[in-house]
C-alpha positions, 0 to 999 in steps of 0.5 A: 706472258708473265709479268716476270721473265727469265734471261739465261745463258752466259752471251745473252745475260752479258748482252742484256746488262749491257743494253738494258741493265734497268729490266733486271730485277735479280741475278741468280749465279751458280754457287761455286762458278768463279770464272772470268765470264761469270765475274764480268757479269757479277762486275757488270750488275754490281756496276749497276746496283742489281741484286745478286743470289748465289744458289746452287744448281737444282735452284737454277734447273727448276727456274729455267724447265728442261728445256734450258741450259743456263750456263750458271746464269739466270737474270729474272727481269721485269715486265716483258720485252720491248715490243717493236712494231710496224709503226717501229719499222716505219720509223726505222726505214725513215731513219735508214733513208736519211741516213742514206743507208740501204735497208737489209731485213729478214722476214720469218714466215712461220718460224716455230721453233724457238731453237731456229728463231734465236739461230736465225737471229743470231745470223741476222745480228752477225750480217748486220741485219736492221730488224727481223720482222715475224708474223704474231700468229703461228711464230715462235716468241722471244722466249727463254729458249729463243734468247739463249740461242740467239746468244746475245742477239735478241736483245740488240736485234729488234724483232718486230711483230706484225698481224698482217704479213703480207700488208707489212711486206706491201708496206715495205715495197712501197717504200723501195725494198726489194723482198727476195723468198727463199724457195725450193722450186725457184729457178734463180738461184741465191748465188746469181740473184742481186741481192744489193740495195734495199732488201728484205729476205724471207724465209719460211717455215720448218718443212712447209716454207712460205704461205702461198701469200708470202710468195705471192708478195715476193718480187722474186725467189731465190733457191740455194743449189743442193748438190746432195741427196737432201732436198733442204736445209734447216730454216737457221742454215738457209737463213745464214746462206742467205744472208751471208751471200747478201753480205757478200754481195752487198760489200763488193757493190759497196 
């Protein structure tokens, strides 16, 4: 990654200057754009003393590539992202426990895609997920792309990255988290599983799911009951399904 990295889109810039004002070296706004969205963010990084250029529309497209929909808004920031790491998520389940709050994580066990990534952080961030966590192999990255999906997530949600999936998720249940894996063959099904307490969801990847590893750590898999002709669900849908029924069920046990 490049010592500068780019922030876009109107959720994720918002969240970024309300969280971490100190990354952002620049603000590139749309020449023309005076909505009330737009001037919350030009308030926010006034308040904050960070430079702001009014360029037009070209500039923005060739900052942020094709793959990117800037909404009128590009922070250039300093430095990469804040790493977190499993010596993070120690200390986090440390944290949980002397609060006496029950760990709620999700793993993603291969995710490439950064449009699935910053849907399924996006989910996270809305369930109230503690950290996703993601192999540092073969996943996809906090990317621009990622980031503007997340809409805001990806800078409040820590993303932890680890080498060893299967020792972080050991790691994990020698602490007492119960690892629950989404499969398609699984005979128990999301909606009568007991997804209370402390709890990490794993989720796999596009197409493939879950590394014959991954699963061979899981303490149980769950499945989500199709009653259509499609045999799966996009990775992000999955993980919302998911994750919202753990909420559910987490708020009546509570």
């Amino acid at each position: 990654m490049s010592s500068e990295e780019l922030v876009y889109g109107l959720h994720a810039v918002q969240a970024l200057l309300k969280s971490s004002p100190q990354q952002v070296q620049q603000l590139l706004l749309l020449r023309g754009r005076r909505d009330q969205r737009l001037q919350k963010i030009l308030a926010q990084a006034e308040k904050n003393n960070i430079a702001v250029s009014v360029v037009d529309r070209r500039t923005l497209d060739e900052k942020v590539g094709d793959d990117g929909n800037h909404q009128g808004v590009v922070a250039v920031c300093a430095g990469q992202t804040r790493v977190y790491d499993e010596r993070f998520l120690q200390e986090l389940l440390q944290e949980l426990e002397q609060r006496g709050e029950a760990p709620f994580l999700l793993i993603l066990d291969g995710v490439t895609d950064p449009h699935n990534l910053g849907a399924c952080l996006r989910s996270a961030e809305a369930a109230g997920v503690h950290a996703v966590i993601a192999p540092k192999d073969k996943s996809a990255g906090l990317t621009p792309t990622a980031r503007k999906v997340a809409c805001g997530a990806a800078e409040v949600l820590p993303f932890v990255t680890v080498t060893n999936l299967a020792r972080a998720m050991q790691k994990l249940q020698q602490a007492g988290v119960w690892i629950f894996g989404a499969a398609g063959e699984a005979e128990q099904d999301v909606y009568h599983s007991q997804l209370t307490g402390p709890l990490a969801l794993v989720m796999g990847a596009e197409g493939s799911g879950l590394r014959r590893l991954t699963r061979e750590h899981c303490d149980h898999l769950i499945k989500i009951p199709m009653a259509g002709e499609v045999s799966s669900l996009n990775v992000s849908v999955a993980t919302g399904v998911c994750l919202f029924e753990a909420v559910r069920q987490r708020a009546t046990a509570g």
